[in-house]
C-alpha positions, -999 to +999 in steps of 0.1 A: +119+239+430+114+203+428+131+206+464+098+225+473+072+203+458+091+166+473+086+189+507+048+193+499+044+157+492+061+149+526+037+173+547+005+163+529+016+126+532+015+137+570-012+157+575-048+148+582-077+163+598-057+176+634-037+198+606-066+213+590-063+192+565-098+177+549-096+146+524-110+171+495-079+195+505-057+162+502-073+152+470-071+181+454-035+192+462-027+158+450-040+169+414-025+206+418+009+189+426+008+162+401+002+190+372+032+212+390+056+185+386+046+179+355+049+212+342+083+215+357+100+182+343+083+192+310+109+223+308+079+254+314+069+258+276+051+290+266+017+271+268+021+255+300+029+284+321-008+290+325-016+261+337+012+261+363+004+291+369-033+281+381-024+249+397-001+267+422-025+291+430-053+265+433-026+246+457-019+277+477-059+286+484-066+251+492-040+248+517-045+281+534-045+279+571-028+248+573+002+256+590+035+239+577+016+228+545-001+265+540+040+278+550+053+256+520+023+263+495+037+300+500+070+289+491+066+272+459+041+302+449+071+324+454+092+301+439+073+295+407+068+338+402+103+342+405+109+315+375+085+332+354+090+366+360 
């Protein structure tokens, strides 16, 4: 998974407003991805799987329509239902 969020950071890094991409929708998968990665070095305890939760779904709407970035939101929301059953 962490695969999937370095992947993010790479696109986002890329991305500007050709891609869709709005410095709002930058700033605020920035936050999305910082709590993601937090929650997944942090081992996924019982309480933070909300949270997760949210922030990939928050990272997922923001990025919609964004090509590549909107492709490998998609993944890591996969990703992350599949580790929490």
């Amino acid at each position: 998974m962490g695969a999937l969020v370095t992947r993010l950071r790479a696109l986002l890094a890329e991305a500007g407003p050709a891609d869709g991409v709005t410095p709002a929708q930058r700033q605020t998968a920035e936050e999305a991805l910082a709590v993601i990665e937090g929650e997944l070095s942090a081992g996924l305890p019982a309480t933070g799987r909300p949270a997760l939760t949210d922030r990939v779904r928050e990272l997922a709407l923001c990025l919609a329509g964004t090509g590549a970035l909107a492709q490998a939101a998609d993944q890591l929301v996969t990703a992350v239902r599949a580790l929490l059953g």
